[in-house]
C-alpha positions as CSV (number, residue, x, y, z in Angstrom):
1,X,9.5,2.6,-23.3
2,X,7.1,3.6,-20.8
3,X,2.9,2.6,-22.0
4,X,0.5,4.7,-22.3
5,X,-1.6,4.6,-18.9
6,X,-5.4,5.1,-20.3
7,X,-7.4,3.3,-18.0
8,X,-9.0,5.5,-15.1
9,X,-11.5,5.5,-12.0
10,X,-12.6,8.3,-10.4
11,X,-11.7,9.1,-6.8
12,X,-13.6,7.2,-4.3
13,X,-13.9,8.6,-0.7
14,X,-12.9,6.5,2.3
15,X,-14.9,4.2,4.7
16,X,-18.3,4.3,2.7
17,X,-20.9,1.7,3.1
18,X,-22.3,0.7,-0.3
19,X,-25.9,-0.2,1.6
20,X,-25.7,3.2,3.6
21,X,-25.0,5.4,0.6
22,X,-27.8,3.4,-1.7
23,X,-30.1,4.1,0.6
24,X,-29.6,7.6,1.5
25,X,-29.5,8.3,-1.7
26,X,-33.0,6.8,-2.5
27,X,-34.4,9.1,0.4
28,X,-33.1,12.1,-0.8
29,X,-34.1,14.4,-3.6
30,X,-30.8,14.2,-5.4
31,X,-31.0,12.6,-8.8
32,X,-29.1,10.1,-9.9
33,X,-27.1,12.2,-12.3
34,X,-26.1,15.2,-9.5
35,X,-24.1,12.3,-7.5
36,X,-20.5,13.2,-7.3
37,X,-18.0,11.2,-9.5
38,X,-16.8,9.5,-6.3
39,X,-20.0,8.1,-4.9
40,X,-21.1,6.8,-8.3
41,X,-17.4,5.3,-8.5
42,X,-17.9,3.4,-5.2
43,X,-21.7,1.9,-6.4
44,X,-20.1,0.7,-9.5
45,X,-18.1,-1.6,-7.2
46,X,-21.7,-3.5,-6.4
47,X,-22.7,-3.9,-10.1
48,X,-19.9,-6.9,-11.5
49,X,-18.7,-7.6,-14.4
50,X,-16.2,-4.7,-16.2
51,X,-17.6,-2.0,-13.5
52,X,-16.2,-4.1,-10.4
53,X,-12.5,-3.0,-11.3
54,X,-10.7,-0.1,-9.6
55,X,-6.8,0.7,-8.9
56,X,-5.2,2.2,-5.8
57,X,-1.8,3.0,-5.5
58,X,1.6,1.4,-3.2
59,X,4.1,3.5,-2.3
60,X,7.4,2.6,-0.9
61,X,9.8,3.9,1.7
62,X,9.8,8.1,1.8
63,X,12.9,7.9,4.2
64,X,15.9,6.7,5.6
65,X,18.5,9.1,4.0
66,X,15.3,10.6,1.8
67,X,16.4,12.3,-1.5
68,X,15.2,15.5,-1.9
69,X,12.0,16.0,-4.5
70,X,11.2,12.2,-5.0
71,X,8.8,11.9,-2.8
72,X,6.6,14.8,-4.7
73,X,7.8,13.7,-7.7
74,X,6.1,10.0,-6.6
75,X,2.9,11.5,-5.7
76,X,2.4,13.6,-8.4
77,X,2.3,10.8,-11.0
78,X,0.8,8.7,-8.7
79,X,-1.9,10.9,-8.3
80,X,-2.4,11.6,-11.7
81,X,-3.6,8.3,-12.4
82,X,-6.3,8.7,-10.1
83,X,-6.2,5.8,-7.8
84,X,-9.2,5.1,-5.5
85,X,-6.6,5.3,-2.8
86,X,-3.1,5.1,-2.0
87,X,-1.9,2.7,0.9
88,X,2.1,3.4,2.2
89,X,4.4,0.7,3.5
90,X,5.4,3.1,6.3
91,X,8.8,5.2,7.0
92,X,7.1,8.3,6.3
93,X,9.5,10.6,8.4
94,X,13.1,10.6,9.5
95,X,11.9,10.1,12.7
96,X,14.0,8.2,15.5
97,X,14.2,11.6,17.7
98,X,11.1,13.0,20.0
99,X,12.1,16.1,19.8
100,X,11.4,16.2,15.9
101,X,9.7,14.2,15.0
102,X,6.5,16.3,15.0
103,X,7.8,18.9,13.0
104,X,8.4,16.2,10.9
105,X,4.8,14.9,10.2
106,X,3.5,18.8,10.3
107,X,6.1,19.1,6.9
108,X,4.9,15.6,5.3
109,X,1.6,16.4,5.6
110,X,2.0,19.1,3.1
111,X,2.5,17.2,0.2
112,X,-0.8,15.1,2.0
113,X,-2.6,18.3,1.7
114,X,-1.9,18.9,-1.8
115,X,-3.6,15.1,-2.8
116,X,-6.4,15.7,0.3
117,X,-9.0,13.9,-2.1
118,X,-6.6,11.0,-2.4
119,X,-7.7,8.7,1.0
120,X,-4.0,7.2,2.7
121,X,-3.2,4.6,4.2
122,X,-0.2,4.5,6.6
123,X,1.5,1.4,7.6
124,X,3.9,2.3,10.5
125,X,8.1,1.9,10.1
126,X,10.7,1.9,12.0
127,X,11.3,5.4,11.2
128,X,8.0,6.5,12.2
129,X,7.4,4.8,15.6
130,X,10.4,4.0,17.9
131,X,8.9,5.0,21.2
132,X,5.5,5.9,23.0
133,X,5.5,9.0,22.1
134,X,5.9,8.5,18.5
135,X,3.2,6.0,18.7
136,X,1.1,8.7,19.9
137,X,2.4,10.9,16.9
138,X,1.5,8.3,14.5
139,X,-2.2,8.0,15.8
140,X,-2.5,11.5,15.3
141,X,-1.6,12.1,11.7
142,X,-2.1,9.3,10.0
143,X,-5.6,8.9,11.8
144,X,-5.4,5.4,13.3
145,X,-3.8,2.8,14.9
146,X,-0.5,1.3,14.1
147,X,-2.1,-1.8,13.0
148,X,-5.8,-2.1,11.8
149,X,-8.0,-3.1,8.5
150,X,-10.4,-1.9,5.8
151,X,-12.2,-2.9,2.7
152,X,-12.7,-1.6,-0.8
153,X,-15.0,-3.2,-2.9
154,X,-14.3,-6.8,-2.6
155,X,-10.6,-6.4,-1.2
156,X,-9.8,-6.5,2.4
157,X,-6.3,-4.9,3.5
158,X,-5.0,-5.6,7.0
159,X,-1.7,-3.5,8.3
160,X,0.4,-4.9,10.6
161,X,2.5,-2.7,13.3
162,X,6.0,-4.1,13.0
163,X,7.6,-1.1,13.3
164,X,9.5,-2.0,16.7
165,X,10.6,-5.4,16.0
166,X,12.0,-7.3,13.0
167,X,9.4,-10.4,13.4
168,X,5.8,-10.5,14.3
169,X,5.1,-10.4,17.6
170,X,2.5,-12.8,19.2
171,X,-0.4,-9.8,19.7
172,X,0.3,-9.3,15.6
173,X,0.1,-12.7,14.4
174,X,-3.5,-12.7,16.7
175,X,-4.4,-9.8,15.1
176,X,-4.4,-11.0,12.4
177,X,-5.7,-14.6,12.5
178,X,-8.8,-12.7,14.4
179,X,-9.0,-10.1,11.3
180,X,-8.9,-12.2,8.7
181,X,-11.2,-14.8,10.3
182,X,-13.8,-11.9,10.4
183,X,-13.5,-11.2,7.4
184,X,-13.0,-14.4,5.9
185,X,-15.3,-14.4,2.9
186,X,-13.5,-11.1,1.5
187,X,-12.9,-12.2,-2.3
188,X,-9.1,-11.0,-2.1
189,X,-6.8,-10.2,0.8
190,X,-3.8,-8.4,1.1
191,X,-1.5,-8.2,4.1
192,X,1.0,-5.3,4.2
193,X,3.6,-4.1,7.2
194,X,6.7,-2.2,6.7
195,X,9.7,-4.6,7.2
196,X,9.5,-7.7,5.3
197,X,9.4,-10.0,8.6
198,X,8.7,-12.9,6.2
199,X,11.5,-12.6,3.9
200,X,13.7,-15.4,5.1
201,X,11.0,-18.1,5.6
202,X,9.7,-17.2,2.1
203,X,13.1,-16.9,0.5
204,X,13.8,-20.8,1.7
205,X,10.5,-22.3,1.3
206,X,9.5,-22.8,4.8
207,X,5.9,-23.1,5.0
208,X,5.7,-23.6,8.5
209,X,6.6,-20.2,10.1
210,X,3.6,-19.0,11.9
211,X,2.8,-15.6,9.6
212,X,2.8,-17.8,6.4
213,X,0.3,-20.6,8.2
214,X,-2.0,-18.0,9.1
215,X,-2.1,-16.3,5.6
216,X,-2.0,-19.5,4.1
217,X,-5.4,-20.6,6.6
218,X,-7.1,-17.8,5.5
219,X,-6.5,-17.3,2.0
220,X,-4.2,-14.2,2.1
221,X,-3.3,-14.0,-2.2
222,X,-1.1,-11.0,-1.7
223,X,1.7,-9.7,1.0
224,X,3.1,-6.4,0.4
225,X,6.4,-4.5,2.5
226,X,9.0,-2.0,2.2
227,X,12.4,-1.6,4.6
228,X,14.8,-2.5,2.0
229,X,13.9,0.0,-0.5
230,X,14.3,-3.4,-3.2
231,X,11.5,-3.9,-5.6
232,X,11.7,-8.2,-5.3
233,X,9.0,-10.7,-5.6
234,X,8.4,-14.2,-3.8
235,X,5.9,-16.7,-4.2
236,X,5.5,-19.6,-1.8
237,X,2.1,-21.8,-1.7
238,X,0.1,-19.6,-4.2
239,X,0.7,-16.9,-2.2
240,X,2.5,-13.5,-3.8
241,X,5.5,-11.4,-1.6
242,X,6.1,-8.3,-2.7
243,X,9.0,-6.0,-1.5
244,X,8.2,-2.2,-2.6
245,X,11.0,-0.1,-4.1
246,X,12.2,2.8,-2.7
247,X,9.5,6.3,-3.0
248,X,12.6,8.5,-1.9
249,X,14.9,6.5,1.0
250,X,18.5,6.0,-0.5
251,X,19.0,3.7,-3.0
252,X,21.9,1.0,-1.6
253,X,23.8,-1.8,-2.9
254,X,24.6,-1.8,-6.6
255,X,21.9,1.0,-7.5
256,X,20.4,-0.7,-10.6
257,X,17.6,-0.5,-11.6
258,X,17.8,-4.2,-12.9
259,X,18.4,-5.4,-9.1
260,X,15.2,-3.5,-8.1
261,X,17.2,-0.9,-6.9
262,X,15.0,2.9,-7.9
263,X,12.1,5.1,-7.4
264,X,8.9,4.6,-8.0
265,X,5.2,3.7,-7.2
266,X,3.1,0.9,-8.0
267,X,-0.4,1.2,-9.2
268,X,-2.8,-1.8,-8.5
269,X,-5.9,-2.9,-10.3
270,X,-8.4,-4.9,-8.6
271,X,-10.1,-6.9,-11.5
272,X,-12.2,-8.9,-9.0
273,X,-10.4,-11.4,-7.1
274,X,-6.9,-11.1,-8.9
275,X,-4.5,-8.0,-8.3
276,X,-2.7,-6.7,-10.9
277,X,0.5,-5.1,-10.1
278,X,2.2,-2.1,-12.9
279,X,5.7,-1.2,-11.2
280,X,6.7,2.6,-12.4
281,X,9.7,4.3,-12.2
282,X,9.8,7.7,-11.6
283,X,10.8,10.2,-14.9
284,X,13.5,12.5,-14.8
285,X,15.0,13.7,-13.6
286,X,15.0,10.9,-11.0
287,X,14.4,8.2,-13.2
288,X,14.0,7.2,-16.7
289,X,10.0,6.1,-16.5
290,X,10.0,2.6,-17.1
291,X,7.3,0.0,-16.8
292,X,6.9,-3.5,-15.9
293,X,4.9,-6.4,-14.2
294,X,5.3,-7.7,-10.9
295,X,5.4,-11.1,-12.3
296,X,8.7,-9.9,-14.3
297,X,10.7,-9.7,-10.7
298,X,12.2,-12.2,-8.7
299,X,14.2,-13.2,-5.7
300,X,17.2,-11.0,-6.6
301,X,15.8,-8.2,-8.8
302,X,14.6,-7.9,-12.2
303,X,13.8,-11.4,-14.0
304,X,12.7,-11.2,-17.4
């Protein structure tokens, strides 16, 4: 039976700079108590203790063969918990063809539209950029580069463009040594891309391939990717390996829930240097609403 979800954070806008905001704030004449719900959100972050949590949001693939209405369906419960902000694993279009693909993001970014207050987070798939001129596509609506970083309170997220290849290429795997060695003394660290390039060395324990090493150097706790539309977890030298299930691409294989295989989104809480990770099925009509923990998932689907 699905929980009760009670605990909630107000919206928080994107890219603010606690020191920035506290002091504009002390050379206006706005008082404390007229500050929106979002601003007052974000300086909580700076205060500790019980007021340094905050959720945001994963979702999983929206295409390859995307079922019709899941992907609203995602974001409207998604959004009713009122996450901080909602970071995708990428394969937000059908894509694969120049000649649609922007009509493509213009009808995507309507259900965008209807969660504006919601800051997103695109990781790039294979769906989304296949050529140069989807690249330039990308840049345009999701508002950055294919790969790049940012912080939230005490977490530091780095996306990785892998969109075009199924490993890490070399100008990747620098990108992000050089990122996280920036931002080294971020309390917790996630890495996410769209296709699960580490899911071989992980699955076999092979701590030597060059992506692990470098999250390993720097402390990454948490790698996060979609592609397979599987909800599956890893763990290999304390670090955690998530693959996302599906947010409206086709369900494959066997199709059960119990082998990962359904929609859904998963809502994070930061408590402060530990992520944890609620995994939610969709309700019906697409699904029957259940609930679990990352930690109850394994290598090959459901575990406990």
């Amino acid at each position: 039976m699905p929980r009760k979800r009670n605990w909630r954070r107000p919206k928080s806008p994107d890219n603010i700079n606690q020191v920035n905001l506290r002091n504009a704030v002390s050379r206006s004449r706005i008082a404390p108590w007229a500050l929106s719900a979002a601003a007052i959100a974000y300086l909580c972050l700076s205060v500790g203790g019980a007021q340094n949590r905050f959720q945001f949001v994963i979702l999983g693939d929206r295409t390859g063969e995307a079922q019709a209405g899941v992907y609203e369906q995602v974001w409207k419960e998604a959004a009713a918990e009122h996450p901080a902000f909602v970071l995708s694993v990428g394969d937000t279009i059908q894509g694969l063809d120049d000649a649609a693909a922007a009509g493509q993001w213009k009808e995507v970014s309507r259900v965008f539209r209807q969660h504006a207050g919601i800051p997103l987070y695109l990781a790039p798939g294979n769906h989304d950029i296949w050529s140069a001129e989807s690249e330039t596509l990308f840049r345009k609506f999701a508002k950055h580069a294919p790969h790049y970083s940012f912080d939230f309170g005490g977490l530091h997220v780095t996306v990785l463009d892998n969109s075009r290849a199924e490993s890490f290429s070399a100008d990747e795997l620098h990108f992000l040594a050089q990122d996280l060695q920036t931002h080294r003394q971020a309390q917790t660290k996630l890495v996410i891309s769209h296709r699960p390039s580490w899911l071989l060395p992980v699955l076999f324990a092979n701590s030597k391939s060059p992506f692990h090493q470098i999250a390993k150097q720097y402390g990454v706790q948490y790698v996060i990717a979609g592609h397979i539309h599987q909800m599956l977890r890893f763990k290999l030298d304390g670090i955690t390996y998530l693959s996302m299930p599906s947010a409206g691409g086709h369900l494959r294989a066997s199709k059960r829930y119990e082998d990962g295989w359904f929609f859904g989104h998963t809502l994070v809480e930061d408590t402060g240097g530990m992520l944890q990770f609620k995994v939610e099925e969709v309700r019906a009509p697409f699904g029957k609403g259940r609930i679990t923990q990352a930690q109850d998932w394994g290598v090959a689907g459901l575990a406990r």
